[in-house]
Structure formats: C-alpha cells, structure tokens
N, C-alpha and C positions, 0 to 999 in steps of 0.2 A: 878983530872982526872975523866971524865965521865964513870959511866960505860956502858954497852954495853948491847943493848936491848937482852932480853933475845926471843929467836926464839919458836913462840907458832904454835903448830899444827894444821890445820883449819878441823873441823871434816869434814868427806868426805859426801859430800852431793849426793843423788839417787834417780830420780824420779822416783814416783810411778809406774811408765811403764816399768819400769828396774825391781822389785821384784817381784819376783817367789812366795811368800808369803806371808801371811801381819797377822799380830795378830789382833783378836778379834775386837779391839778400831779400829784400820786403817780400818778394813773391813767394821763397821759400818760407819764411817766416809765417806768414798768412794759411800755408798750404802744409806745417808741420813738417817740410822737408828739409835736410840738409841741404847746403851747396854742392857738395858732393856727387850727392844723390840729384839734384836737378841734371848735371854735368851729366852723369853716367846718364842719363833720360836723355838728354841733347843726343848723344854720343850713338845712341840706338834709335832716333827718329822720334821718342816719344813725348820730348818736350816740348811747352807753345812755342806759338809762331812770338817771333820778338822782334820789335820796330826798333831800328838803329839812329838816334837823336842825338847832334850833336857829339859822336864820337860813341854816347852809352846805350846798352842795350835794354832795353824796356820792356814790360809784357804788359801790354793793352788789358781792361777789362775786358772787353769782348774777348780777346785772346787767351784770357784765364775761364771765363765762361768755356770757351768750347772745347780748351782744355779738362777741363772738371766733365763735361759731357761725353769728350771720348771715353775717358779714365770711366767712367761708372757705365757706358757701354759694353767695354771688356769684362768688367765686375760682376755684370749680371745674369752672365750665362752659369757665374758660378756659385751663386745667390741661390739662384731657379733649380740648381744641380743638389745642392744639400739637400731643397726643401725637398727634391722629388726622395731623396732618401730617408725623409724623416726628422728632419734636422728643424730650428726655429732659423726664420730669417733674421739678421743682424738687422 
C-alpha cells in the first residue's frame, strides 16, 4: 500500500510593499547600500531612525521615507550647482 503524501506548509510569502518594517540587510538591499556603508552612515549621525523590537533593529517605513528626504535635501544644493554651470540635471 502507498503511503500518503505528507501535506508541507508553503511559507507565506509578502511583498515588500506590504511591511511596515524591514531589518538592517532589507533596508540596505532596497536602498542599493552595503551593510557597511549603512554602519559607516550610523557611525556619522546619517542613518535612519531605527525601532528596537524584540531584541532587532528595524527601520520603519516612515523612517526610510524621511530618510530618503533628508538624503535628497543635501543632493540638491549640488543638483542646482551644475545646472547654474551648464551642466544637464540627473
């Protein structure tokens, strides 16, 4: 007699558009940064604010939003500097 497939649970899969937080690695991954590079941005005040849960360190959506809004803040003074030289905007 055959036996009988045993019934395996398909882990639940969630696009990244669906979580409210993401750890460290996801964040950098999302944002085209190394870990490294996040650390050395910690290290000098420039990386997000990050919520401590459970022992792991998280960066909120909101937290990468205003992340992303400082970061293009600084950018654009040097945006507006090319073009006054002639330059095309990126």
């Amino acid at each position: 007699m055959a036996r009988a497939k045993k019934k395996t649970l398909t882990p639940l899969k969630v696009g990244d558009e669906e979580v409210d937080a993401a750890s460290i690695r996801t964040f950098c991954r999302r944002h085209g940064l190394s870990v490294a590079s996040y650390y050395n941005l910690r290290v000098n005040g420039l990386a997000p604010r990050e919520a401590i849960v459970g022992g792991r360190r998280l960066i909120t959506k909101e937290a990468a939003a205003e992340w992303r809004k400082a970061r293009e803040a600084v950018g654009a003074p040097v945006a507006e500097q090319h073009e006054q030289h002639g330059g095309a905007a990126a």
